[in-house]
C-alpha positions as CSV (number, residue, x, y, z in Angstrom):
1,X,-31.2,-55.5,12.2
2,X,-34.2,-53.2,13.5
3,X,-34.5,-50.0,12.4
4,X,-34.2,-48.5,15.9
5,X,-31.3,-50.0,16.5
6,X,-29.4,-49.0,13.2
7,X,-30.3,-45.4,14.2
8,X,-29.0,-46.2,17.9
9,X,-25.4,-47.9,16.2
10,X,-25.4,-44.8,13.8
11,X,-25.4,-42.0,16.6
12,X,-23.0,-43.6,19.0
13,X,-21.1,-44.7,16.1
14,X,-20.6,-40.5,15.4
15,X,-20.0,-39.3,18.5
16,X,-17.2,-42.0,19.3
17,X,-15.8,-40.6,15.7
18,X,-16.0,-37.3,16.7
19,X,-14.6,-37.8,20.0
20,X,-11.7,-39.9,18.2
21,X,-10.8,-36.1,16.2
22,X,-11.0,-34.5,19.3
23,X,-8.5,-36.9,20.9
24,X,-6.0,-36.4,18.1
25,X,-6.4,-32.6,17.0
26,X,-7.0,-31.2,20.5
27,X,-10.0,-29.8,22.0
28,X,-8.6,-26.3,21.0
29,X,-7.6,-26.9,17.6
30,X,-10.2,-25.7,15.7
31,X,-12.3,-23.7,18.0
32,X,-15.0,-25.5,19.7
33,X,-17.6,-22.8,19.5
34,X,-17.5,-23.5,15.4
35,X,-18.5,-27.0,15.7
36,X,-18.3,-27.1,11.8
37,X,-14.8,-26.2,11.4
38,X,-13.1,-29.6,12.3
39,X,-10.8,-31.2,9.3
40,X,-11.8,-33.0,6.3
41,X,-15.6,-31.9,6.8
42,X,-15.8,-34.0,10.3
43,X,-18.0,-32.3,12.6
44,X,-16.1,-31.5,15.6
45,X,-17.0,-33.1,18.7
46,X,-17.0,-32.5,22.2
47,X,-18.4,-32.7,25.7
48,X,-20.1,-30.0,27.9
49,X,-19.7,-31.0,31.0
50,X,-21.8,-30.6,34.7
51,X,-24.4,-29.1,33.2
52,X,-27.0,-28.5,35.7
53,X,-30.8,-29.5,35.0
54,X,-32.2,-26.2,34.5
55,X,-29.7,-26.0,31.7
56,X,-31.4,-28.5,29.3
57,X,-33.4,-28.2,26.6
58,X,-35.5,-30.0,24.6
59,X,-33.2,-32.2,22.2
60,X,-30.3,-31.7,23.1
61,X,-28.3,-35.0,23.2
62,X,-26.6,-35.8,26.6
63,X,-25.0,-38.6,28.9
64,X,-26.8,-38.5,32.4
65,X,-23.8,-38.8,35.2
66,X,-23.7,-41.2,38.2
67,X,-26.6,-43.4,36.6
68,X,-26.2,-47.3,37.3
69,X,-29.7,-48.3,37.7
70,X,-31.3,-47.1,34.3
71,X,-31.8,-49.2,31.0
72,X,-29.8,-46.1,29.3
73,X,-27.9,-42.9,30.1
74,X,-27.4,-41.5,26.3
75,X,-30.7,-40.0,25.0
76,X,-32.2,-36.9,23.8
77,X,-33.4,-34.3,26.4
78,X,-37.4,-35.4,25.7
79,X,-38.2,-33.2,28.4
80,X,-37.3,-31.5,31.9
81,X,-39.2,-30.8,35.0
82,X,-37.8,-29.4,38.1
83,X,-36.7,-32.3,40.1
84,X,-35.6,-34.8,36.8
85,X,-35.1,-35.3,33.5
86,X,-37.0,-37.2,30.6
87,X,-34.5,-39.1,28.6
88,X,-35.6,-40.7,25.0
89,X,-33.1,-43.6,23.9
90,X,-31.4,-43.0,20.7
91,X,-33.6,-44.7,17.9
92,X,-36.4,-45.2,19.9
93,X,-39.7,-44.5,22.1
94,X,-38.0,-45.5,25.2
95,X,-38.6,-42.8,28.0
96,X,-36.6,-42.9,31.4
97,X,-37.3,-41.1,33.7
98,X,-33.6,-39.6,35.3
99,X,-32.9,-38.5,38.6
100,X,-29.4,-36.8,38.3
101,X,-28.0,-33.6,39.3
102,X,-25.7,-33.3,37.1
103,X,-25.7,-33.9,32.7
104,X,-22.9,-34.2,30.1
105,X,-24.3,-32.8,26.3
106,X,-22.5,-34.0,23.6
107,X,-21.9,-30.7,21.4
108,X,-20.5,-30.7,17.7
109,X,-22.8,-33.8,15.8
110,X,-24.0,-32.1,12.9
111,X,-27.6,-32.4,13.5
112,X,-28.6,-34.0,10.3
113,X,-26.4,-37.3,11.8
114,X,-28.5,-37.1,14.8
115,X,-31.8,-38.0,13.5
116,X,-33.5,-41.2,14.0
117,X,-37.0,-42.9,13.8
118,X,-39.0,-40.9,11.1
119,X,-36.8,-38.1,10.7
120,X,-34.2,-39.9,9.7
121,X,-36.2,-42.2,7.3
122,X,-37.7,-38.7,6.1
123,X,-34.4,-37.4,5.2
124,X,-32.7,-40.3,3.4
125,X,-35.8,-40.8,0.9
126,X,-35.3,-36.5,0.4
127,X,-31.8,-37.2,-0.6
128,X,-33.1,-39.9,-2.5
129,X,-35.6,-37.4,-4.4
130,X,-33.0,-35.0,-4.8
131,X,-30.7,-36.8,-6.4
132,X,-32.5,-38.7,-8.6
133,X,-35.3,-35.1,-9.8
134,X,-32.9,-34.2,-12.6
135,X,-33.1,-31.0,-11.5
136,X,-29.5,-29.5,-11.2
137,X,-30.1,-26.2,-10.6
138,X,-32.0,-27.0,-7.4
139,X,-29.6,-28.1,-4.1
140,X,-30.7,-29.4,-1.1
141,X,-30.1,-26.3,1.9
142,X,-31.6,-27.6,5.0
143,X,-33.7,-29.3,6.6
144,X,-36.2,-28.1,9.3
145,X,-38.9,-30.4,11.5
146,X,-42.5,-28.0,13.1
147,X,-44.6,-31.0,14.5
148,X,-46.0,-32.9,12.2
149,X,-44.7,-31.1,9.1
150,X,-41.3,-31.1,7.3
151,X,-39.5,-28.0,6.6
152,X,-37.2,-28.3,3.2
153,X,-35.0,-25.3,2.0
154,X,-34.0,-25.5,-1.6
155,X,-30.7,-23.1,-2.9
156,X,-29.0,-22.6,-6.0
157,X,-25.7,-24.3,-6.4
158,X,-23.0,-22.0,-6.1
159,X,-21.9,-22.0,-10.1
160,X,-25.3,-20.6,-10.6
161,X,-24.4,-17.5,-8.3
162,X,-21.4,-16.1,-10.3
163,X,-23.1,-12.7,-11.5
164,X,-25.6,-12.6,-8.1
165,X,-26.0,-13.8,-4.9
166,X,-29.7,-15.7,-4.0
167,X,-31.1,-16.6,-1.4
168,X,-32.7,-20.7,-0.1
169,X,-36.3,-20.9,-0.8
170,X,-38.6,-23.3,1.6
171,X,-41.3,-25.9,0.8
172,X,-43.6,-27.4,3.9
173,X,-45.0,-30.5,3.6
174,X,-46.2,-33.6,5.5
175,X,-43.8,-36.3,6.7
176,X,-44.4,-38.8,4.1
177,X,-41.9,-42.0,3.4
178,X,-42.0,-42.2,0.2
179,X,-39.3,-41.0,-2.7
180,X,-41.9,-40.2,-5.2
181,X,-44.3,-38.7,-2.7
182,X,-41.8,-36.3,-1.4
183,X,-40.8,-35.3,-5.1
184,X,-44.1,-34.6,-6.0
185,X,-44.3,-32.3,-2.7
186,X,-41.3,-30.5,-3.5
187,X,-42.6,-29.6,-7.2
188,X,-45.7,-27.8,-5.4
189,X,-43.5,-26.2,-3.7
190,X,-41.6,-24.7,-6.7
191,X,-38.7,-26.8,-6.9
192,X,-37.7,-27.2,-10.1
193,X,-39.7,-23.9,-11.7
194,X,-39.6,-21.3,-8.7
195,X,-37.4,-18.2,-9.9
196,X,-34.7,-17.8,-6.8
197,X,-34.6,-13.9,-5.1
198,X,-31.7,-12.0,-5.0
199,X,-29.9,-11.9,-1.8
200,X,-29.7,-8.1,-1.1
């Protein structure tokens, strides 16, 4: 199976999962303006919907309403101008070019599930390094993307923050595919000999 279309199973896959603990806890249950606070660690799901063009912004992921003549209607907001929208297709390249009043955004995906192409291949060899470093005082924070550059924030776990509180460091670096290459990045950066600051 191609790549592209792994990543497209992999998003739809999480919305209809999210939507499926919407349907059974209620769309009230939990809050939906703490998209994070669903059961079990789920991300909860939900829909916005009618929002107007104007309303978009770049990546946000939406459903384009009253479409019956596109190759797609779930995408990422690629970009707007002020008579359509400029829908990529989960997972791949694909630009369409949408001419509808009206949008549904899917709200509540953690946004970690929602990366595709390079992104997502990025992330999984980070975990990868991560996990396999050695280095146990080091934790995976977040994870943030400026162009072509990656954006990694490294914390201390928890049981190291008894006595003090401290607070996530960041390394930038390019968007390589590699394991190794990304460890070796990461070391530069000071993971795995960078002193953490104390929150104050």
């Amino acid at each position: 199976m191609a790549r592209a279309t792994r990543d497209k199973i992999r998003i739809m896959n999480k919305v209809i999962q999210g939507l499926a603990i919407t349907a059974r806890y209620g769309p009230t249950a939990f809050g939906v303006d703490n998209p994070l606070a669903a059961p079990l660690g789920e991300n909860w799901v939900h829909f916005e919907p009618w929002v107007k063009l104007g309303e978009l912004k770049v990546g946000d992921l939406v459903v384009a309403a009253a479409v019956d003549n596109y190759d797609f209607a779930l995408g990422f907001v690629d970009h707007v101008e002020s008579h359509c929208c400029f829908l990529r297709e989960t997972g791949s390249d694909s630009i369409s070019e949408i001419h509808s009043d009206v949008f549904v955004l899917i709200r509540g995906i953690h946004y970690l599930d929602l990366l595709d192409r390079k992104h997502r291949i990025f992330y999984e060899h980070l975990m990868y390094a991560f996990a396999y470093s050695g280095e146990t005082e080091y934790m995976f924070d977040r994870l943030e993307f400026d162009g072509d550059r990656a954006v990694v924030w490294v914390k201390e776990p928890l049981s190291s923050q008894i006595n003090r509180k401290t607070k996530p460091f960041s390394i930038c670096m390019p968007i390589v595919i590699d394991s190794y290459a990304i460890e070796h990045h990461l070391r530069l950066g000071g993971y795995g000999s960078r002193e953490f600051e104390a929150e104050l």
